[in-house]
Gaussian input, Z-matrix of N, CA and C with variables (Angstrom, degrees):
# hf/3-21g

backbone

0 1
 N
 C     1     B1
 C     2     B2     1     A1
 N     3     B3     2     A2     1     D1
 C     4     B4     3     A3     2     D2
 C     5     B5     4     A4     3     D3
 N     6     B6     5     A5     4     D4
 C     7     B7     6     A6     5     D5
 C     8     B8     7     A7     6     D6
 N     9     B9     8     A8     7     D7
 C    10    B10     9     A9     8     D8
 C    11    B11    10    A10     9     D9
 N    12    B12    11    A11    10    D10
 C    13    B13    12    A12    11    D11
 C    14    B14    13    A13    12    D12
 N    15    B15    14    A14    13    D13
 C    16    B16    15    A15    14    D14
 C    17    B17    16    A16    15    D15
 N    18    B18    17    A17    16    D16
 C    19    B19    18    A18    17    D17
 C    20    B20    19    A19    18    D18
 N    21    B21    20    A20    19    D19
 C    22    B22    21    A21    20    D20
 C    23    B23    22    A22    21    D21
 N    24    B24    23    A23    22    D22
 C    25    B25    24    A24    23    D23
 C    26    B26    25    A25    24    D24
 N    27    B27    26    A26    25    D25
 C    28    B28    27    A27    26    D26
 C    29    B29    28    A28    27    D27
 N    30    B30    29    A29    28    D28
 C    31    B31    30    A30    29    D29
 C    32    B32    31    A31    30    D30
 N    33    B33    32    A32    31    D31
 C    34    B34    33    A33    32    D32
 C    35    B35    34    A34    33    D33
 N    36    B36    35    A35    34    D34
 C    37    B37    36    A36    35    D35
 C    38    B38    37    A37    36    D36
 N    39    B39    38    A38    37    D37
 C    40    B40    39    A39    38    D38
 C    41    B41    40    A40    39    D39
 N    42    B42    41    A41    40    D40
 C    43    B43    42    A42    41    D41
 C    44    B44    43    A43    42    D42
 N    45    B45    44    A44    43    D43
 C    46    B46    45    A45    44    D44
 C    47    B47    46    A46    45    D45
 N    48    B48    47    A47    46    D46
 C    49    B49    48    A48    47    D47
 C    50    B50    49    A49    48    D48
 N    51    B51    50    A50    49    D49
 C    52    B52    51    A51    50    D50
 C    53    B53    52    A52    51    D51
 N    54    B54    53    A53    52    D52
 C    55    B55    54    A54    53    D53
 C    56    B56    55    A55    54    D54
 N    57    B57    56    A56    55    D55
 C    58    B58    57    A57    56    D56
 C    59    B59    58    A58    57    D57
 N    60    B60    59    A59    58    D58
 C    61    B61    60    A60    59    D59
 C    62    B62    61    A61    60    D60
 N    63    B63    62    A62    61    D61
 C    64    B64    63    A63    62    D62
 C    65    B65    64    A64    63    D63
 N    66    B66    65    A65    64    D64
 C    67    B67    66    A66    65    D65
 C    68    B68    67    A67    66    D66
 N    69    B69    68    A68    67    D67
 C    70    B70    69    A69    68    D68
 C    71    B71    70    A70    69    D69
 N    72    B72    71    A71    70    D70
 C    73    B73    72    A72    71    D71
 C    74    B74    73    A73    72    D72
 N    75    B75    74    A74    73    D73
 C    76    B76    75    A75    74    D74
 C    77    B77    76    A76    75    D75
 N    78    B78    77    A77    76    D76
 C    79    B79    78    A78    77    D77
 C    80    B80    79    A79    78    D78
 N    81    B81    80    A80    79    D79
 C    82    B82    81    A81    80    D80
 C    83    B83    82    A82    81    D81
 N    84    B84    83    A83    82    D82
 C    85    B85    84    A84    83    D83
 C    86    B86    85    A85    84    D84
 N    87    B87    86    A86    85    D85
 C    88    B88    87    A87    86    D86
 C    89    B89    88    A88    87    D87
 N    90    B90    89    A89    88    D88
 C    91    B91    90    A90    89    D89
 C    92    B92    91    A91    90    D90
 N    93    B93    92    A92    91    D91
 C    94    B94    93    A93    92    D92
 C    95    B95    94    A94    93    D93
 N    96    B96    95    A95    94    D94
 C    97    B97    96    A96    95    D95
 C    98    B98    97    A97    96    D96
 N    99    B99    98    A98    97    D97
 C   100   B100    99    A99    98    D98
 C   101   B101   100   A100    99    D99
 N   102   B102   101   A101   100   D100
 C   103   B103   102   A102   101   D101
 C   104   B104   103   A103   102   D102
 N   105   B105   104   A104   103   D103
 C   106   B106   105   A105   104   D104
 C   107   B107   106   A106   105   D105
 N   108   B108   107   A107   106   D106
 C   109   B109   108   A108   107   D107
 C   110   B110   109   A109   108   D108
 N   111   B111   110   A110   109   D109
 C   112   B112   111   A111   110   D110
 C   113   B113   112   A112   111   D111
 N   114   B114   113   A113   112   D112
 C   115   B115   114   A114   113   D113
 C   116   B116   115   A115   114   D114
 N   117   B117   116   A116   115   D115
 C   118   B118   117   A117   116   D116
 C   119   B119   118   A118   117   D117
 N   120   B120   119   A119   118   D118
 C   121   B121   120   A120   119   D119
 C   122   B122   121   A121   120   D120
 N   123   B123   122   A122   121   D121
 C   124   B124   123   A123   122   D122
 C   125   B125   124   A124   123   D123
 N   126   B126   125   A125   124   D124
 C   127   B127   126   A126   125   D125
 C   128   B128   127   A127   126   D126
 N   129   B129   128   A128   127   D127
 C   130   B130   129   A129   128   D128
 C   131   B131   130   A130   129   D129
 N   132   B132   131   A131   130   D130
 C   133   B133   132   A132   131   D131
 C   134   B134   133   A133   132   D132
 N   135   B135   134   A134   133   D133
 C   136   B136   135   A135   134   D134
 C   137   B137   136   A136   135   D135
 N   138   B138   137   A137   136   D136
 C   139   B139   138   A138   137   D137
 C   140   B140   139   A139   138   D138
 N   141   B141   140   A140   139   D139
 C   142   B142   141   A141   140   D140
 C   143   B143   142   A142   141   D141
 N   144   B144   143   A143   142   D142
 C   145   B145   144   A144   143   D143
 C   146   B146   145   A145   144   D144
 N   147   B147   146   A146   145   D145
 C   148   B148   147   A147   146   D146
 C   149   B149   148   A148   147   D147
 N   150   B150   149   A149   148   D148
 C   151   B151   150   A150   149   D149
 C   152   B152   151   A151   150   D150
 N   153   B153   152   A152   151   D151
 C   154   B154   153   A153   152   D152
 C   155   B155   154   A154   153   D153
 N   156   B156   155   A155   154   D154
 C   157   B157   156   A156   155   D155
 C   158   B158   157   A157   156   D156
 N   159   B159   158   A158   157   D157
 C   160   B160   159   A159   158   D158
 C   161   B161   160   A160   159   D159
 N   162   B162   161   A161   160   D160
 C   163   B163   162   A162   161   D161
 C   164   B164   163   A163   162   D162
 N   165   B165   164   A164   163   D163
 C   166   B166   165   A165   164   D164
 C   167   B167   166   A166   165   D165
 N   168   B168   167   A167   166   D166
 C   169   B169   168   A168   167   D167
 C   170   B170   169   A169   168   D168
 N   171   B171   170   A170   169   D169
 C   172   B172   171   A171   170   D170
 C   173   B173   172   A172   171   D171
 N   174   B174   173   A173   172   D172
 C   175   B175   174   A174   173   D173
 C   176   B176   175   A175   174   D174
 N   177   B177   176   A176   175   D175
 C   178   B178   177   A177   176   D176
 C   179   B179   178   A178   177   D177
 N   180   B180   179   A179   178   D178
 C   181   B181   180   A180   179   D179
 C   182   B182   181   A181   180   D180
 N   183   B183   182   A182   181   D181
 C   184   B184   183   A183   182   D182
 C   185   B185   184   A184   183   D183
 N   186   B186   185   A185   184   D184
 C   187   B187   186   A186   185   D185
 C   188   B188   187   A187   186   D186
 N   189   B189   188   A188   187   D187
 C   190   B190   189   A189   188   D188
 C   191   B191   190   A190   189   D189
 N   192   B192   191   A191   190   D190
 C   193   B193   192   A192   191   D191
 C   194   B194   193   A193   192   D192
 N   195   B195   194   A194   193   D193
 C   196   B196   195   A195   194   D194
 C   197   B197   196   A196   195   D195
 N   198   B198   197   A197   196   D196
 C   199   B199   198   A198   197   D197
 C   200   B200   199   A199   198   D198
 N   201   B201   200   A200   199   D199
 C   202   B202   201   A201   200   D200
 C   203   B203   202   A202   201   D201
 N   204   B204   203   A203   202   D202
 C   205   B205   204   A204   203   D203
 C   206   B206   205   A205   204   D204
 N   207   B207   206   A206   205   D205
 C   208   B208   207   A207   206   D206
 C   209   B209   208   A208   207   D207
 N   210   B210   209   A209   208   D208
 C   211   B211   210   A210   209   D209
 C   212   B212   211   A211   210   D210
 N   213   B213   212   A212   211   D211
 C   214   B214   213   A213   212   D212
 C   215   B215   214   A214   213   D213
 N   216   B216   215   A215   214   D214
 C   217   B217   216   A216   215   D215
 C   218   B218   217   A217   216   D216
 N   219   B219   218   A218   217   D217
 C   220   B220   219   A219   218   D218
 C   221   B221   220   A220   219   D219
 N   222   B222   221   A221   220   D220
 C   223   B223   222   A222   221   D221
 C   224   B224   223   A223   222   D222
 N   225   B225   224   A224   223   D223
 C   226   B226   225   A225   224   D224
 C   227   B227   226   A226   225   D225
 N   228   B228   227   A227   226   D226
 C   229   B229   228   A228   227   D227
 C   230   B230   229   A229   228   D228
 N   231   B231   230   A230   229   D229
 C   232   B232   231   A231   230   D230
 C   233   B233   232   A232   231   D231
 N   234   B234   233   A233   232   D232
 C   235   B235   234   A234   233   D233
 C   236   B236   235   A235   234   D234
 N   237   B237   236   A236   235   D235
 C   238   B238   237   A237   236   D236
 C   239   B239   238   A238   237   D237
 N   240   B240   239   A239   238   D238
 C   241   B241   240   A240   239   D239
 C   242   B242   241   A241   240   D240
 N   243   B243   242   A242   241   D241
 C   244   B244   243   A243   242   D242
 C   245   B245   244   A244   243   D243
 N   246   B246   245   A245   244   D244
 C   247   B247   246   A246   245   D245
 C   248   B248   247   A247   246   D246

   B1=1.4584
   B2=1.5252
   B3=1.2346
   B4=1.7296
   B5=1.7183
   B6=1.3043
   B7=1.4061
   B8=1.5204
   B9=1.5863
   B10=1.6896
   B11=1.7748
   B12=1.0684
   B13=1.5520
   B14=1.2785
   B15=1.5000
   B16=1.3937
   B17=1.6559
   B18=1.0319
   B19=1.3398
   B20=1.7193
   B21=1.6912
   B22=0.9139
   B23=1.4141
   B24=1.2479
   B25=1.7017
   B26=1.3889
   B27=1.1537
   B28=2.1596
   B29=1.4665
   B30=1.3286
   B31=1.6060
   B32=1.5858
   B33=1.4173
   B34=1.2977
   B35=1.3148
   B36=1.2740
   B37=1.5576
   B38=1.5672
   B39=1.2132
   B40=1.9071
   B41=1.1456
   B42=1.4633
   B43=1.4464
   B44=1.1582
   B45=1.2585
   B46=1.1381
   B47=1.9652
   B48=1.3182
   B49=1.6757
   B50=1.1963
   B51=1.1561
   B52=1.5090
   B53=1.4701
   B54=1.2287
   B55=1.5170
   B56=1.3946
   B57=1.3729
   B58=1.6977
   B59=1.5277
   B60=1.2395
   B61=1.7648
   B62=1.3263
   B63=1.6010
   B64=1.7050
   B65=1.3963
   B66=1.9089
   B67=1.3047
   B68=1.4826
   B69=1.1472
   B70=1.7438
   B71=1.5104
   B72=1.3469
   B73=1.7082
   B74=1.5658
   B75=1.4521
   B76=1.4813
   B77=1.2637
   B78=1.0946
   B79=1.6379
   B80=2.0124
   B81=0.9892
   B82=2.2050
   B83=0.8091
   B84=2.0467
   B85=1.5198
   B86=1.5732
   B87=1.2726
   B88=1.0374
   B89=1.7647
   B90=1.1328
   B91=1.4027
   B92=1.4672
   B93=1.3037
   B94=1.7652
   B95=1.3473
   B96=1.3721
   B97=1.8176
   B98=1.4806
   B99=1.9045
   B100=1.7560
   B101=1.5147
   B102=1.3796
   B103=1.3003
   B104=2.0631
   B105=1.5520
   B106=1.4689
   B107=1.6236
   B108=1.3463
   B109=1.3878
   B110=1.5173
   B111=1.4147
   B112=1.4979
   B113=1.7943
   B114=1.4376
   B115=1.4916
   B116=1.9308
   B117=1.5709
   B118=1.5051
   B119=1.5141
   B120=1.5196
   B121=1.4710
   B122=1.1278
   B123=1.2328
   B124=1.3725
   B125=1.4857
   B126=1.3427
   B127=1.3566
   B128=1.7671
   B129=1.3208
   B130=1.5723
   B131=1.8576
   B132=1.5172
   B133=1.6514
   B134=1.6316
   B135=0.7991
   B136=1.7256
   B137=1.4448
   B138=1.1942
   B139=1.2199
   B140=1.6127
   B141=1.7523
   B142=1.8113
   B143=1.4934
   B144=1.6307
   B145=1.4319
   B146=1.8653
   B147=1.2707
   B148=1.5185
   B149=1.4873
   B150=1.5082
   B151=1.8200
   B152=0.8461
   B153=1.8719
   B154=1.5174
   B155=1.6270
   B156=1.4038
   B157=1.4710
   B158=1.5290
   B159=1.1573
   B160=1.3269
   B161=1.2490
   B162=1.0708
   B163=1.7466
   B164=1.2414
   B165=1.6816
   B166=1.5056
   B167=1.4769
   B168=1.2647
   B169=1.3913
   B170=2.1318
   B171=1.1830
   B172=2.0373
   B173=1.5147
   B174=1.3424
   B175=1.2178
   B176=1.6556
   B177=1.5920
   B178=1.7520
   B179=0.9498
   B180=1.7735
   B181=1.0285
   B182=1.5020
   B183=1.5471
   B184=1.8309
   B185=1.1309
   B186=1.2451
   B187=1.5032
   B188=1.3607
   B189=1.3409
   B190=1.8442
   B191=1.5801
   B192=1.2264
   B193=1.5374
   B194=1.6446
   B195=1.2595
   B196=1.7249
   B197=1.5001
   B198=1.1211
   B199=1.8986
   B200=1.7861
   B201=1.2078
   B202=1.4321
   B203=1.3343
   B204=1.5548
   B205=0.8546
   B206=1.5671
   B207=1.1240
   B208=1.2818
   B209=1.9208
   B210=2.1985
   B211=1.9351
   B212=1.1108
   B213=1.4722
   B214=1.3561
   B215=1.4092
   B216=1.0812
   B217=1.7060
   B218=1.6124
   B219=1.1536
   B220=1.4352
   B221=1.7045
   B222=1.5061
   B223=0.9684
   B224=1.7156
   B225=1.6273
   B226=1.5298
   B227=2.1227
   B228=1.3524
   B229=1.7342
   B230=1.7152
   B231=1.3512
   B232=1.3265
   B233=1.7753
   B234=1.6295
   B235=1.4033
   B236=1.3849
   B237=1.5702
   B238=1.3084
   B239=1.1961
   B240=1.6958
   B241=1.5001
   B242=1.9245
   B243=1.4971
   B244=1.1599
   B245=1.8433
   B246=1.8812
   B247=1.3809
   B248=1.3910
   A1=109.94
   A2=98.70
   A3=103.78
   A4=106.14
   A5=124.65
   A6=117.83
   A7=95.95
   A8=106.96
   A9=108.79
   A10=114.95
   A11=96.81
   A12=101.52
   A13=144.15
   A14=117.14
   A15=135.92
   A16=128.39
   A17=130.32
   A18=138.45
   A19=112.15
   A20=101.91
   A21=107.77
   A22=136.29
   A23=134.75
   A24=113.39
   A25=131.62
   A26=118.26
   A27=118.38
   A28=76.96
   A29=114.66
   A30=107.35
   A31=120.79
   A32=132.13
   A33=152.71
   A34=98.69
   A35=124.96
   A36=133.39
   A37=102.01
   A38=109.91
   A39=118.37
   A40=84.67
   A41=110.44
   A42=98.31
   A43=134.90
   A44=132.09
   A45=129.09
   A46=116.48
   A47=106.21
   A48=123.57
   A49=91.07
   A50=141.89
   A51=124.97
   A52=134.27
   A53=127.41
   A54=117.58
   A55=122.40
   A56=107.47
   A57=110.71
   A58=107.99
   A59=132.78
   A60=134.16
   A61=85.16
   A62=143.72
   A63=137.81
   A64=102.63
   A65=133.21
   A66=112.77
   A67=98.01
   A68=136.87
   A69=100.47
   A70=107.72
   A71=115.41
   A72=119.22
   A73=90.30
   A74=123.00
   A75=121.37
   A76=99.46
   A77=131.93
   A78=126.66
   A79=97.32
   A80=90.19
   A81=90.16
   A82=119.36
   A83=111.19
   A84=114.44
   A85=91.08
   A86=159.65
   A87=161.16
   A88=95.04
   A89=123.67
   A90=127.73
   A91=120.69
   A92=89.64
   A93=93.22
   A94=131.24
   A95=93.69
   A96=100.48
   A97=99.45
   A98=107.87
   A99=113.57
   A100=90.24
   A101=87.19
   A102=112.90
   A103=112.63
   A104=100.21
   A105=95.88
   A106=103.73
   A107=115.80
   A108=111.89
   A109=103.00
   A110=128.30
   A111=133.55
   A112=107.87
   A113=108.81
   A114=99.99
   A115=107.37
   A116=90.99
   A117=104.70
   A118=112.14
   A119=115.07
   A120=114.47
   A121=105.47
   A122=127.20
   A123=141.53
   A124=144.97
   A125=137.91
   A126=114.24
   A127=122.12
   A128=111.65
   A129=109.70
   A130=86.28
   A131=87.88
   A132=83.38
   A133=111.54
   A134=138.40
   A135=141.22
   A136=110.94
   A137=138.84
   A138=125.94
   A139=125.97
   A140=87.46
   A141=91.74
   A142=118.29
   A143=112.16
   A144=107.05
   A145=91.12
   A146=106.56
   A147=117.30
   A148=108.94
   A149=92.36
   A150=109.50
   A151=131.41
   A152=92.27
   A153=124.41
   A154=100.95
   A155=131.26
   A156=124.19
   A157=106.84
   A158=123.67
   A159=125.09
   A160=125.91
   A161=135.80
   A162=129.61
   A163=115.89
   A164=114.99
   A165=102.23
   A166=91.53
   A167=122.40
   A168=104.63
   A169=105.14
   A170=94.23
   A171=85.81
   A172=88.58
   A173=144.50
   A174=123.76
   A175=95.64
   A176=90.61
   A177=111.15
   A178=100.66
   A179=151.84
   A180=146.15
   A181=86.24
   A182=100.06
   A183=119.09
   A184=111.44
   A185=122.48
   A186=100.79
   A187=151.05
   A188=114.65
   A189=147.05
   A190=96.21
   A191=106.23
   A192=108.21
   A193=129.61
   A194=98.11
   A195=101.01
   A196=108.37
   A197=73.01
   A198=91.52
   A199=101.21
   A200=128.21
   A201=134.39
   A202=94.31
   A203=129.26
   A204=145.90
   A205=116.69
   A206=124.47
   A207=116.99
   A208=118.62
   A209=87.95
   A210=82.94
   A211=136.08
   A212=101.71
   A213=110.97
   A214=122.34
   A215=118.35
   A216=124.31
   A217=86.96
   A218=116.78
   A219=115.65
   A220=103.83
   A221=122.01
   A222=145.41
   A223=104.22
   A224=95.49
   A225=110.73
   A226=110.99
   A227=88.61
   A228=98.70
   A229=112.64
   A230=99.78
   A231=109.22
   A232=122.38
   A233=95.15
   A234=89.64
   A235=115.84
   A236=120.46
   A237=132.33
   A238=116.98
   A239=116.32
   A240=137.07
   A241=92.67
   A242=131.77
   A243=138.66
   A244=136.14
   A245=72.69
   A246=80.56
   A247=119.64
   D1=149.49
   D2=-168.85
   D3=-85.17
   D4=157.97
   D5=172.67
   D6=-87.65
   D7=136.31
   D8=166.36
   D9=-67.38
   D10=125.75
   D11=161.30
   D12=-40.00
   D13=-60.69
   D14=148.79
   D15=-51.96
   D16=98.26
   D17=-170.45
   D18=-116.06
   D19=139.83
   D20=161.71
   D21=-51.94
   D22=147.65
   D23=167.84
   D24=-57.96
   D25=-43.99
   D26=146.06
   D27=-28.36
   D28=-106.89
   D29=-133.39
   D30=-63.80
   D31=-8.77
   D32=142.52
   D33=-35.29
   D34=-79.27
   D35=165.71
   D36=-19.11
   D37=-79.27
   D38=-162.78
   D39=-44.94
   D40=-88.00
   D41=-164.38
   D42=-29.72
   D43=-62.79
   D44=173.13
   D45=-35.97
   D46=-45.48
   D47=175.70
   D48=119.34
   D49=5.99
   D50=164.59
   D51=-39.33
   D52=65.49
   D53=-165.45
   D54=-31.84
   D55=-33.78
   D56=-171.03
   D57=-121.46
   D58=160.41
   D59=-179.86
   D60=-73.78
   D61=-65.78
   D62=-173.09
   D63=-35.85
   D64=-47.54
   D65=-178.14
   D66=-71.68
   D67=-38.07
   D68=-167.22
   D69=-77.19
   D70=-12.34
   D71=-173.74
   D72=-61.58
   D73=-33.79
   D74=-157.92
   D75=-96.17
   D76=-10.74
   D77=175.22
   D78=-89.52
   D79=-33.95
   D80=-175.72
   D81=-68.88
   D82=-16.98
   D83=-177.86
   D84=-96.71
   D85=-37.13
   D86=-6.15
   D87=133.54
   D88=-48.51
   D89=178.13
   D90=108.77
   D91=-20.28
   D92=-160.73
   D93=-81.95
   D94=-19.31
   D95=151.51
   D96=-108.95
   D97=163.32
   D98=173.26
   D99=-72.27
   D100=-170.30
   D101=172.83
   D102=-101.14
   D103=-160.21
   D104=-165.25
   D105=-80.89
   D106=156.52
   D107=-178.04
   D108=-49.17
   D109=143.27
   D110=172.09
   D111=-44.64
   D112=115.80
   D113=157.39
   D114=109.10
   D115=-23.83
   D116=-175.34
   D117=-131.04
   D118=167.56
   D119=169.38
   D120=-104.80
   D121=56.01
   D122=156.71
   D123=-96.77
   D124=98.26
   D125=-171.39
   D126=-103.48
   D127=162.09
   D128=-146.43
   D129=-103.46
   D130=126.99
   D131=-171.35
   D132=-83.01
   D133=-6.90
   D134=132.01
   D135=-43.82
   D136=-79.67
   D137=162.34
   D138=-2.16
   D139=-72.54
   D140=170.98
   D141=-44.23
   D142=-57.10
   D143=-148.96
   D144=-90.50
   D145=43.49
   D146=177.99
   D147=-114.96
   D148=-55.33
   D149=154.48
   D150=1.27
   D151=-91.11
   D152=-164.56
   D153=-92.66
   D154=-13.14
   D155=161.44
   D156=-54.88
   D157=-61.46
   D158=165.95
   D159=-60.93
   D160=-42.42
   D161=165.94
   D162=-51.13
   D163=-14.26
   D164=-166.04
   D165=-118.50
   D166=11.42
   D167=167.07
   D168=101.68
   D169=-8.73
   D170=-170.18
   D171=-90.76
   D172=-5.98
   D173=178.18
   D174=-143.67
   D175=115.02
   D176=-171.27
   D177=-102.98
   D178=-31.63
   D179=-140.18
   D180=-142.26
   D181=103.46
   D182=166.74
   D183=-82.68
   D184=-53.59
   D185=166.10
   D186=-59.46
   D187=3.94
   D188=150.65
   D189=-51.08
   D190=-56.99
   D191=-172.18
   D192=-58.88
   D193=-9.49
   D194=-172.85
   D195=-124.41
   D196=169.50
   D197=-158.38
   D198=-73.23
   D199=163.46
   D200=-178.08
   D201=-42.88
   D202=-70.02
   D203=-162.30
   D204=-58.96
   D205=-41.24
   D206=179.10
   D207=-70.53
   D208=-34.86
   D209=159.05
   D210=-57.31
   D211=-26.63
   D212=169.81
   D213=-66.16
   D214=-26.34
   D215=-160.09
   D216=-94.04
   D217=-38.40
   D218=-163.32
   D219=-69.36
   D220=-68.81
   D221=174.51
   D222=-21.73
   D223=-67.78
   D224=-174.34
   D225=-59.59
   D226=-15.40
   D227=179.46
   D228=-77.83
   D229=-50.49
   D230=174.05
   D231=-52.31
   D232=-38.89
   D233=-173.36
   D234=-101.45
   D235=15.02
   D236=164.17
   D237=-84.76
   D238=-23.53
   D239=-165.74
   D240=-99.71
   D241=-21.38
   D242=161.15
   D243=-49.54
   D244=-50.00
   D245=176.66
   D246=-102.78

């Protein structure tokens, strides 16, 4: 059986190892996990282990992570916010 993707926050929490919902409340204020998928109380368990790849240092280079298009959007954001 496959693990579902979409997780509750309890289990967002576990996963993550959060013993308590206040520690993951303190990691969401904190940055280090996202937040709930837009629109739902759901979180995307890729997302997470996207997170904490980066919070812990195994993924240094964020912009590896995105699609042509989003460097683009990003890039083009920065230098609209420049001028």
């Amino acid at each position: 059986m496959t693990e579902k993707r979409c997780l509750t926050k309890d289990e967002a929490a576990a996963y993550c190892g959060c013993n308590t919902l206040a520690a993951f409340d303190s990691w969401l204020q904190k940055g280090i996990v996202p937040k709930a998928i837009p629109g739902t109380n759901r979180w995307d368990r890729k997302a997470l282990d996207a997170a904490l790849d980066r919070a812990s240092g195994l993924v240094t280079d964020y912009a590896a992570e995105l699609t042509p298009y989003q460097r683009w959007k990003a890039e083009n954001a920065r230098k609209t916010q420049a001028a």
